[in-house]
C-alpha positions in Angstrom: -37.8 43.7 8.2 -34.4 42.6 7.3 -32.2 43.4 4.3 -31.3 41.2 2.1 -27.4 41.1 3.3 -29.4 40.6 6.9 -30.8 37.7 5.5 -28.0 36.3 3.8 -26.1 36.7 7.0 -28.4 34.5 9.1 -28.9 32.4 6.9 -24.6 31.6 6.6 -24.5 31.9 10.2 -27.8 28.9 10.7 -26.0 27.4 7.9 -25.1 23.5 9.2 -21.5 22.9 8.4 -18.8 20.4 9.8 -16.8 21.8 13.1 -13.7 21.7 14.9 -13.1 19.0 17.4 -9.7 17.2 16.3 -6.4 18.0 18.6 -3.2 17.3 17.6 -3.3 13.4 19.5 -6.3 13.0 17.1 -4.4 14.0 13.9 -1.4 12.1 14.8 -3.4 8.7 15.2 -5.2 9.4 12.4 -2.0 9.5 10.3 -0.5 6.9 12.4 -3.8 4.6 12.9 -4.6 4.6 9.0 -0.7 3.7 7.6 -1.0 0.2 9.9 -3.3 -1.8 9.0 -2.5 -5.4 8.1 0.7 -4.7 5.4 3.8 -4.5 7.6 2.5 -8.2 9.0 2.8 -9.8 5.3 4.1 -7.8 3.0 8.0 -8.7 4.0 7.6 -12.2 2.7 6.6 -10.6 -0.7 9.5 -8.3 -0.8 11.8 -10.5 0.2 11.2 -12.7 -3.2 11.6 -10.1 -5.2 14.8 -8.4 -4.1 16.5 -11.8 -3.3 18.7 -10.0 -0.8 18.8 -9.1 2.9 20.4 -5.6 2.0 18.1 -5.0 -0.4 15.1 -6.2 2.0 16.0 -3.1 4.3 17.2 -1.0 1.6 12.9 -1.1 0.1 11.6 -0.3 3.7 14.4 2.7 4.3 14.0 4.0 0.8 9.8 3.8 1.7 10.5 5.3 5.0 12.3 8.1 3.4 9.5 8.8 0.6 6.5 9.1 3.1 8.6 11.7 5.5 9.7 13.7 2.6 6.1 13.8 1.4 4.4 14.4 4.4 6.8 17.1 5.3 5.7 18.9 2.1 2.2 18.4 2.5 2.5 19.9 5.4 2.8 23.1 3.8 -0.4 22.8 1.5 -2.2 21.2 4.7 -1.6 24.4 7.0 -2.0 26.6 3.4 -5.8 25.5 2.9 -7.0 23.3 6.3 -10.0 22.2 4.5 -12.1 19.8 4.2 -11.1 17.5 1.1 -7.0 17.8 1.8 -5.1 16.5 -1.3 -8.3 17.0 -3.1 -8.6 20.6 -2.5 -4.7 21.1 -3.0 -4.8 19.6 -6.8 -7.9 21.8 -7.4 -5.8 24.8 -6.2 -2.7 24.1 -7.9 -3.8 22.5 -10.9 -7.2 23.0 -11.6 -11.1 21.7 -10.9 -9.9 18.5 -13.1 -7.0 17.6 -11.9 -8.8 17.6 -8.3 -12.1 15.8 -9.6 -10.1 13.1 -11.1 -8.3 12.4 -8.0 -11.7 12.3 -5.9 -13.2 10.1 -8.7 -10.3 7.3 -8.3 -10.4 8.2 -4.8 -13.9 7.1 -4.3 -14.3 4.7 -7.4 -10.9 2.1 -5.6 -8.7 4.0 -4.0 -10.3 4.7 -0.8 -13.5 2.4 -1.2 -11.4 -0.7 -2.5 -8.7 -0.2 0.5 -11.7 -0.4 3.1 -12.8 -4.5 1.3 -9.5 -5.2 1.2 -9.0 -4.2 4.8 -12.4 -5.3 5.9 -11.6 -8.8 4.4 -8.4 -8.9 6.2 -10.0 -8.0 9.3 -12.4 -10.9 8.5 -9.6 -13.3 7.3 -7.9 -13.2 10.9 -10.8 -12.9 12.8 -11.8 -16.5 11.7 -8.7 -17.8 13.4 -10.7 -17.4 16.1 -14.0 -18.4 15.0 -13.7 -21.0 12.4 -17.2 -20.0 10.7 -15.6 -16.8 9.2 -13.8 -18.3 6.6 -13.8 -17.4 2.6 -15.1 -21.3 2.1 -18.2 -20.9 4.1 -20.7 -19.7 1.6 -23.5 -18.6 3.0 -25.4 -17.3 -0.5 -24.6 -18.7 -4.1 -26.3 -16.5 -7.2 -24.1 -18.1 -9.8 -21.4 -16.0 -11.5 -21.5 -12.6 -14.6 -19.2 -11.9 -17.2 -17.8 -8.1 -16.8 -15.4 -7.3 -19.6 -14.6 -11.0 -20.0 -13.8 -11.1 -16.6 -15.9 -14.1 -14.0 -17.4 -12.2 -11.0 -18.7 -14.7 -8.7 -22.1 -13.2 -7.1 -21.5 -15.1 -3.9 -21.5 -14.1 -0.1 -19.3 -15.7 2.1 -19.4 -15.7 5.7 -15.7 -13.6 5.3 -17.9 -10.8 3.1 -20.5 -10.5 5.3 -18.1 -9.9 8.4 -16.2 -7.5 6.4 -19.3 -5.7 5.2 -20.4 -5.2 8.4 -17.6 -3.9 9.9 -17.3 -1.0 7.4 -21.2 -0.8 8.3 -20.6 -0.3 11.7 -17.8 2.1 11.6 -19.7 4.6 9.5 -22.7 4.7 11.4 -20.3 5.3 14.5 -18.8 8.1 12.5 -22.2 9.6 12.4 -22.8 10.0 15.8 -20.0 13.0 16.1 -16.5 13.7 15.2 -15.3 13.1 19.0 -16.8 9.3 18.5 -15.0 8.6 15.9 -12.0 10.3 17.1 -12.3 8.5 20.1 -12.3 5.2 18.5 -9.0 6.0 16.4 -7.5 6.6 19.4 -7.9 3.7 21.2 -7.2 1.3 18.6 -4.2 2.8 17.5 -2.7 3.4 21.2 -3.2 -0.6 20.5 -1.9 -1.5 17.8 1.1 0.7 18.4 1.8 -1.4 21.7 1.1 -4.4 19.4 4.4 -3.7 17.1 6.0 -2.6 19.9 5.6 -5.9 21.4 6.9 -7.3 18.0 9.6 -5.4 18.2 10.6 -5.9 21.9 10.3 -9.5 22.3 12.6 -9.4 18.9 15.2 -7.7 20.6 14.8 -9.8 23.8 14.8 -13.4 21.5 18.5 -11.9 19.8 19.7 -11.3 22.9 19.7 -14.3 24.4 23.0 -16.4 24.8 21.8 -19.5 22.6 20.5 -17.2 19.6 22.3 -17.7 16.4 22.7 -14.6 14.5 20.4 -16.2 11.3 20.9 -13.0 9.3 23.9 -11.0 9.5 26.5 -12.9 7.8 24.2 -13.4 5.0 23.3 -9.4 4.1 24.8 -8.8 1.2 24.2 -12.0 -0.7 23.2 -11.3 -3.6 23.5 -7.8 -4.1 24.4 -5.6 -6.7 24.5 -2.3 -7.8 23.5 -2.0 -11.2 20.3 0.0 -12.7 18.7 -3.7 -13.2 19.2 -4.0 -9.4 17.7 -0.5 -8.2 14.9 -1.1 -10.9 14.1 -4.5 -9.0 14.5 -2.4 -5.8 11.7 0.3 -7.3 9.4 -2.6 -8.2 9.5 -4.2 -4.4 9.1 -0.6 -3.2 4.8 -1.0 -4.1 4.6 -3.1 -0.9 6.6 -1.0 1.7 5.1 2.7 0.0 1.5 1.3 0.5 2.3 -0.6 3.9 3.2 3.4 4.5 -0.2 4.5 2.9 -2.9 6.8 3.8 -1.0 8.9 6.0 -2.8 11.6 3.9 -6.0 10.7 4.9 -5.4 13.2 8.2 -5.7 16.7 5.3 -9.3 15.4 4.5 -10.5 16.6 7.7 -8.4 19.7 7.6 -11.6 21.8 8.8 -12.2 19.7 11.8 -8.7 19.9 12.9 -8.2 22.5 15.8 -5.5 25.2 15.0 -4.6 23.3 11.6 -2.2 25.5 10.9 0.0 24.0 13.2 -1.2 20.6 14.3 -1.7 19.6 10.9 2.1 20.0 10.2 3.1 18.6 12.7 0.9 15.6 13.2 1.7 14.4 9.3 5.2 15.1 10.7 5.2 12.8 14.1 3.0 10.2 12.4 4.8 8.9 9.0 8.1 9.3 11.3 7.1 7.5 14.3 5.4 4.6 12.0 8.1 4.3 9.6 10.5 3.4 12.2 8.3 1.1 14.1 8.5 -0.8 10.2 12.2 -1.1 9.8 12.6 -2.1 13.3 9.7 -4.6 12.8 11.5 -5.6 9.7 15.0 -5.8 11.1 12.9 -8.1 14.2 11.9 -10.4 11.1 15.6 -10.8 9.4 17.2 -11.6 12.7 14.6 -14.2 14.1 13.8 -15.8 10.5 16.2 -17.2 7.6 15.7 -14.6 4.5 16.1 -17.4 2.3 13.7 -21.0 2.6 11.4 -23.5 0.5 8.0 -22.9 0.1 7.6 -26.8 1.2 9.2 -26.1 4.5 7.5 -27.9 7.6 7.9 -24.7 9.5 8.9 -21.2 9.9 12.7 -21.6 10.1 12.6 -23.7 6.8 10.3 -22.0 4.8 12.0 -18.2 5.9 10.7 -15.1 5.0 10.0 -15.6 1.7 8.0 -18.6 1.8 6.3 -17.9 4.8 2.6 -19.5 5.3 0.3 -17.2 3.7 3.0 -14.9 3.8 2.4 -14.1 7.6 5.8 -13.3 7.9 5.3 -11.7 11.8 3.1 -14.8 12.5 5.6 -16.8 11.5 8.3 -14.5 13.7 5.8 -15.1 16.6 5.9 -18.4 16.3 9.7 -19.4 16.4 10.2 -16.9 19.9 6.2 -17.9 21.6 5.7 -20.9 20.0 1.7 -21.9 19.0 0.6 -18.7 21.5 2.6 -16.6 18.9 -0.2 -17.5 16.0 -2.8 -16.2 18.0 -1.4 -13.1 19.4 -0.7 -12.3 16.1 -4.1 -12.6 14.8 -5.6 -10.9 17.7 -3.0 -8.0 16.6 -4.0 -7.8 13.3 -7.6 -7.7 13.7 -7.3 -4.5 16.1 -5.2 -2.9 13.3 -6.9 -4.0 10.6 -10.2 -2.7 12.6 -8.5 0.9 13.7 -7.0 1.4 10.2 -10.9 1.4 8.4 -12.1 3.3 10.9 -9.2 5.7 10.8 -9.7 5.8 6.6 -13.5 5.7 7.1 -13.5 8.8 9.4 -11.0 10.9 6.1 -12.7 9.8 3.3 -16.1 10.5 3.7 -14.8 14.6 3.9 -13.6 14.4 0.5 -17.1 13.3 -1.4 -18.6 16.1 0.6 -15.8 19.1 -0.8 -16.6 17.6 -4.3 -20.1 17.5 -4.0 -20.3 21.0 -2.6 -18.1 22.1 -5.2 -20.8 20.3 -7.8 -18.6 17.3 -8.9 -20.6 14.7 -7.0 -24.5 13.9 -5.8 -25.8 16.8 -4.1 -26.6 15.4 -1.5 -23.4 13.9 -0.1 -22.8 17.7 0.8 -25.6 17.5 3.5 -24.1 17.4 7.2 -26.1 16.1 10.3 -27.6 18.9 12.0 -27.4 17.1 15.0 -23.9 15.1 15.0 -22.5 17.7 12.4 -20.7 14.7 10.2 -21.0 14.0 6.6 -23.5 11.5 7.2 -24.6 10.8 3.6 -21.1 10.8 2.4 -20.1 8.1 4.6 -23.0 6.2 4.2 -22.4 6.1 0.1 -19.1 5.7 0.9 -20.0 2.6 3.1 -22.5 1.5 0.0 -20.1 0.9 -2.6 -17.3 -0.5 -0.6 -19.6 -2.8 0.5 -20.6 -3.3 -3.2 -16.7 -4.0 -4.2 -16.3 -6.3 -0.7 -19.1 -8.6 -2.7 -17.8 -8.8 -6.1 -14.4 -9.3 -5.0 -13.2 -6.6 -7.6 -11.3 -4.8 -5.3 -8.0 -6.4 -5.0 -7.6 -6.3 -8.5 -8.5 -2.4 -9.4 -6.1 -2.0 -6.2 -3.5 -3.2 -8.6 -4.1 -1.2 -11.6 -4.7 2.3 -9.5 -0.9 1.8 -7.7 0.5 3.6 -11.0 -2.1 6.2 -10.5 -2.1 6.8 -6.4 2.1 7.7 -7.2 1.0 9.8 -9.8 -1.3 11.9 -8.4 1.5 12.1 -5.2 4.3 13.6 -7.9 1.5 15.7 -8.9 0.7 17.1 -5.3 3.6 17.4 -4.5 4.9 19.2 -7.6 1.6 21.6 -6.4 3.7 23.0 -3.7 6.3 24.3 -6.8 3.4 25.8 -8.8 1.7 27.3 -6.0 5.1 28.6 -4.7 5.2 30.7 -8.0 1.8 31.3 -8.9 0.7 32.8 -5.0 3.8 33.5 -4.1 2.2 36.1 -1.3 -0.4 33.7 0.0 0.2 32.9 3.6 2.0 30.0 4.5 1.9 29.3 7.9 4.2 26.9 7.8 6.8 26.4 5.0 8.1 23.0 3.6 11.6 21.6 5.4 14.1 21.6 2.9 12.3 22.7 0.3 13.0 22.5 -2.8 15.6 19.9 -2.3 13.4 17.4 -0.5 10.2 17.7 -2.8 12.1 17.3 -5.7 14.0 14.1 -4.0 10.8 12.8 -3.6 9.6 13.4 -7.3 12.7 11.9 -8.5 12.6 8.6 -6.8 8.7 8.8 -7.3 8.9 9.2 -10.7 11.8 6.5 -11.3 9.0 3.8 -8.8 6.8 4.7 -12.0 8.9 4.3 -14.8 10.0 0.4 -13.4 6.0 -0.4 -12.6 6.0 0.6 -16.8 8.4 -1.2 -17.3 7.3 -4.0 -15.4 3.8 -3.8 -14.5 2.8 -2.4 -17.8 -0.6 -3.9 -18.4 -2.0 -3.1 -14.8 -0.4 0.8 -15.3 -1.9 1.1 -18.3 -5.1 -0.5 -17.0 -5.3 2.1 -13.7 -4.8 5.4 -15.9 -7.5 4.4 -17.9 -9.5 4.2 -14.7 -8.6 7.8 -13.8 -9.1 8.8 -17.9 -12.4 7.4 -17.4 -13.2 10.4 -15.1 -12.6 13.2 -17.5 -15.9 13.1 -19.8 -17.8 11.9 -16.2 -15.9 15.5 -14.9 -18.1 17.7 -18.2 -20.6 15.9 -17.6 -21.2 17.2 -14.5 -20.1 20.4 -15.1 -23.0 21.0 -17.0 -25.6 20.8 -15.1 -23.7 22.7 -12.3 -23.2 25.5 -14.5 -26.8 25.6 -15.5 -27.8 25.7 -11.8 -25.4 28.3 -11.6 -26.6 30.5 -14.2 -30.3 30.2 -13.0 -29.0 31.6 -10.0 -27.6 34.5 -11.4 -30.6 35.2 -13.2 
C-alpha cells in the first residue's frame, strides 16, 4: 500500500502539464512573427501627418526601434529568471504582487490580446477581399438591428469581413490544439514569409533609387519643418503609439516560457535577435517609403506620387510604394503580403496568449477550467478556445478598435511597470539566480522608463479622454480581482481542513 507522500508523488508525476518543445528558431519567430502583422504597411501614412516632417518621420521609428531593444533586453533577464508559463504575467505577480499580475491578465484577455486578434483578423479579412471581392465590410450577410451600450450604437450585424475574420482565429486555435510543434510549425513558415516579403520591400526599394532616372524625392526635403522644442518632441511622443505598437507583442514569446527548451538561454536571446532584426527591417522599410514617395501630398491626389505618404489611399502607404516601382502588380503583391502577415501574426499571438489565462486560472484568478491541458496534445486547449470565444465576440460587435484605443495608455503602463520589476526584484531577491543579467542595466531600463513615461505624459496631455477611459478598464479589474479571491481562499481553507 503506498504512503501518502507515495501517492502524492504519482499523482504529480501522472499529473498532465504543458511540455517542452520550442527551440530557439521557434522563439525567435514567435517574437519576430507576432511584432509584423499588418502596421508597418499603413501606419507611416499616419505618422507622417502628425510629425509633418521627414526627420521627424525617422526620428518616431528609431526612437520605437530603440524602446522595444531596450525592453526586450531587460525582459530578458525576468524571462530566463522565471521561464514560465504566463511571462509578463508571472513577472508583475513576482515583483509586485498577485494584483498587479491579475490586472495585467484581466486587460490582457478583456482587449489587449483578444481585441489585437479582431483587429488583425479583420485586416487579414480586409486584404483578402482584394482578391475575392465578396469579403468586403459592405456585404452583410446577417442584420439584427443595432443596441445602445453606455450610449454607444453597436451594430449586431455580420458581414462577410466578420465572418472571414472569425474564422480564421477559429481555425488557428483549433490548430494550436493539436500540439505545440503544430503551431510552432505554422509560426515558422509564415514568418520565414513574411520576412522575405519586407525584404522584397526593401530590396526592390533600394533597386528603384538606384536607378539612373530616379529623382531623389526625399532628401533635400528632411528637415522641413523641424524643430527642436518640447512642443516638437511631445508631437514626436504622440506619433510614437503607431511605430511602438507596429513593434508590439514581442512579449508574447515569455508566455510560453515553460515550453521553451533551455529558456534560460534561448529566451534571452530570442527576445534579443527578434525585436532587433524586425526593428531594422522597419526603418529600412520606412526609409524604402521616403525615397520612392513624396512625404508631403493632397488627400485628392489621382495617384500615389500626388497624394504622398500622408494621404495615401487607405493609408496603404507600402501599397502605394509598390505601385509607383511595379505598377498595378504592386497592389496585389502587396495584399498577398499582408494577408500572410496578418495570418502568421494571430497565429503567432494565438499560440502566447492562451498560456497566460491558464497561469491565472491555476493560480485561481480565472475559470477553473481554462487550467485544464489536453492529455493528449498537452496544449491549453480550453484556454485558447475561450480565448477564441470572445475575440470572436469583440470581431462581431466591432468594439475592438475602440478599447484598443483607450488600453494604449495602459499596455505602456504596465511596460514601465515590468520593467521597473527588474529594479525591485534586483533588491528584494537579490541572491535569486539570474541566469542571465540585463545589458546595461540600470542605465538602459531606466532609459526606457524615461522615454516611456514621457510617451505617457503627451497621450495625457493629448489623448486624455481615451487614457482616462483605458485605466478605468484596468481599475475595473480590481473588485473582479477580491472577488475571486474569495472563493479561492475558501477552497483553500477546505483543503487545509
Amino acid at each position: 500500500m503506498a504512503t501518502p507522500s507515495t501517492a502524492n508523488t504519482a499523482k504529480e508525476t501522472t499529473a498532465v502539464e504543458l511540455v517542452k518543445g520550442l527551440r530557439l528558431l521557434d522563439a525567435t519567430t514567435i517574437v519576430m512573427g507576432s511584432m509584423i502583422g499588418s502596421g508597418i504597411f499603413i501606419v507611416a501614412a499616419d505618422v507622417a501627418r502628425q510629425v509633418r516632417s521627414p526627420a521627424l518621420f525617422m526620428l518616431a521609428w528609431v526612437i520605437s526601434g530603440v524602446m522595444t531593444v531596450a525592453a526586450a533586453i531587460t525582459y530578458g533577464e525576468l524571462a530566463a529568471m522565471m521561464p514560465k508559463a504566463g511571462g509578463q504575467y508571472v513577472y508583475l505577480r513576482e515583483a509586485f504582487g498577485p494584483l498587479f499580475g491579475f490586472l495585467y491578465g484581466w486587460t490582457l484577455f478583456l482587449v489587449i490580446q483578444t481585441g489585437t486578434h479582431a483587429a488583425v483578423g479583420v485586416a487579414f479579412g480586409k486584404f483578402l477581399g482584394v482578391f475575392v471581392p465578396w469579403v468586403s465590410a459592405g456585404n452583410i450577410l446577417l442584420n439584427l438591428g443595432s443596441i445602445h451600450v453606455f450610449g454607444r450604437v453597436i451594430g449586431l450585424t455580420l458581414s462577410s469581413q466578420q465572418l472571414v475574420a472569425i474564422l480564421a482565429i477559429v481555425f488557428l486555435s483549433v490548430v494550436n490544439i493539436f500540439g505545440l510543434r503544430t503551431g510552432a510549425w505554422v509560426q515558422n513558415v509564415f514568418t520565414i514569409v513574411k520576412v522575405g516579403a519586407l525584404l522584397g520591400v526593401v530590396g526592390l526599394g533600394l533597386w528603384w533609387v538606384s536607378r539612373p532616372s530616379t529623382l531623389p524625392v526625399q532628401v533635400a526635403a528632411a528637415g522641413q519643418g523641424t524643430g527642436w522644442g518640447l512642443a516638437t518632441l511631445t508631437l514626436v511622443a504622440v506619433a510614437l503609439v503607431g511605430p511602438l505598437f507596429s513593434s508590439d507583442a514581442w512579449n508574447n514569446v515569455t508566455f510560453t516560457g515553460a515550453e521553451v527548451i533551455n529558456a534560460k538561454r534561448n529566451l534571452p536571446v530570442a527576445l534579443l535577435l527578434g525585436t532587433t532584426a524586425v526593428c531594422t527591417l522597419y526603418l529600412a522599410c520606412n526609409w524604402v517609403y521616403l525615397r520612392v514617395l513624396p512625404f508631403s501630398g493632397s488627400p485628392a491626389g489621382a495617384g500615389p506620387l500626388e497624394r504622398g505618404i500622408q494621404y495615401a489611399a487607405e493609408d496603404r502607404v507600402a501599397t502605394a510604394a509598390m505601385q509607383v516601382i511595379l505598377g498595378t502588380a504592386g497592389t496585389w503583391l502587396m495584399a498577398a503580403a499582408i494577408i500572410i502577415s496578418t495570418f502568421g501574426c494571430l497565429n503567432g499571438m494565438i499560440l502566447a496568449g492562451a498560456r497566460v489565462y491558464y497561469a491565472m486560472a491555476q493560480d485561481g484568478l480565472f475559470f477553473s477550467p481554462v487550467a485544464r491541458v489536453s492529455p493528449k496534445y498537452h496544449t491549453p486547449a480550453v484556454s485558447l478556445m475561450v480565448q477564441a470565444l470572445w475575440a470572436a465576440l469583440l470581431t462581431l460587435t466591432g468594439t475592438y478598435s475602440e478599447l484598443l484605443d483607450y488600453v494604449i495608455f495602459a499596455v505602456v503602463l504596465f511596460y514601465i511597470l515590468t520593467i521597473a520589476g527588474v529594479f525591485r526584484l534586483r533588491r528584494t531577491r537579490p541572491d535569486a539566480p539570474r541566469p542571465y543579467r540585463a545589458w546595461g542595466y540600470p542605465v538602459l531600463p531606466a532609459l526606457y522608463i524615461a522615454l516611456a513615461l514621457f510617451v505617457e505624459w503627451a497621450l495625457l496631455m493629448h489623448k486624455a479622454e481615451r487614457s482616462i477611459a483605458g485605466l478605468l478598464i484596468v481599475a475595473l479589474g480590481i473588485p473582479v480581482y477580491y472577488l475571486w479571491r474569495r472563493p479561492s481562499r475558501r477552497a483553500q481553507g477546505t483543503q487545509s481542513h
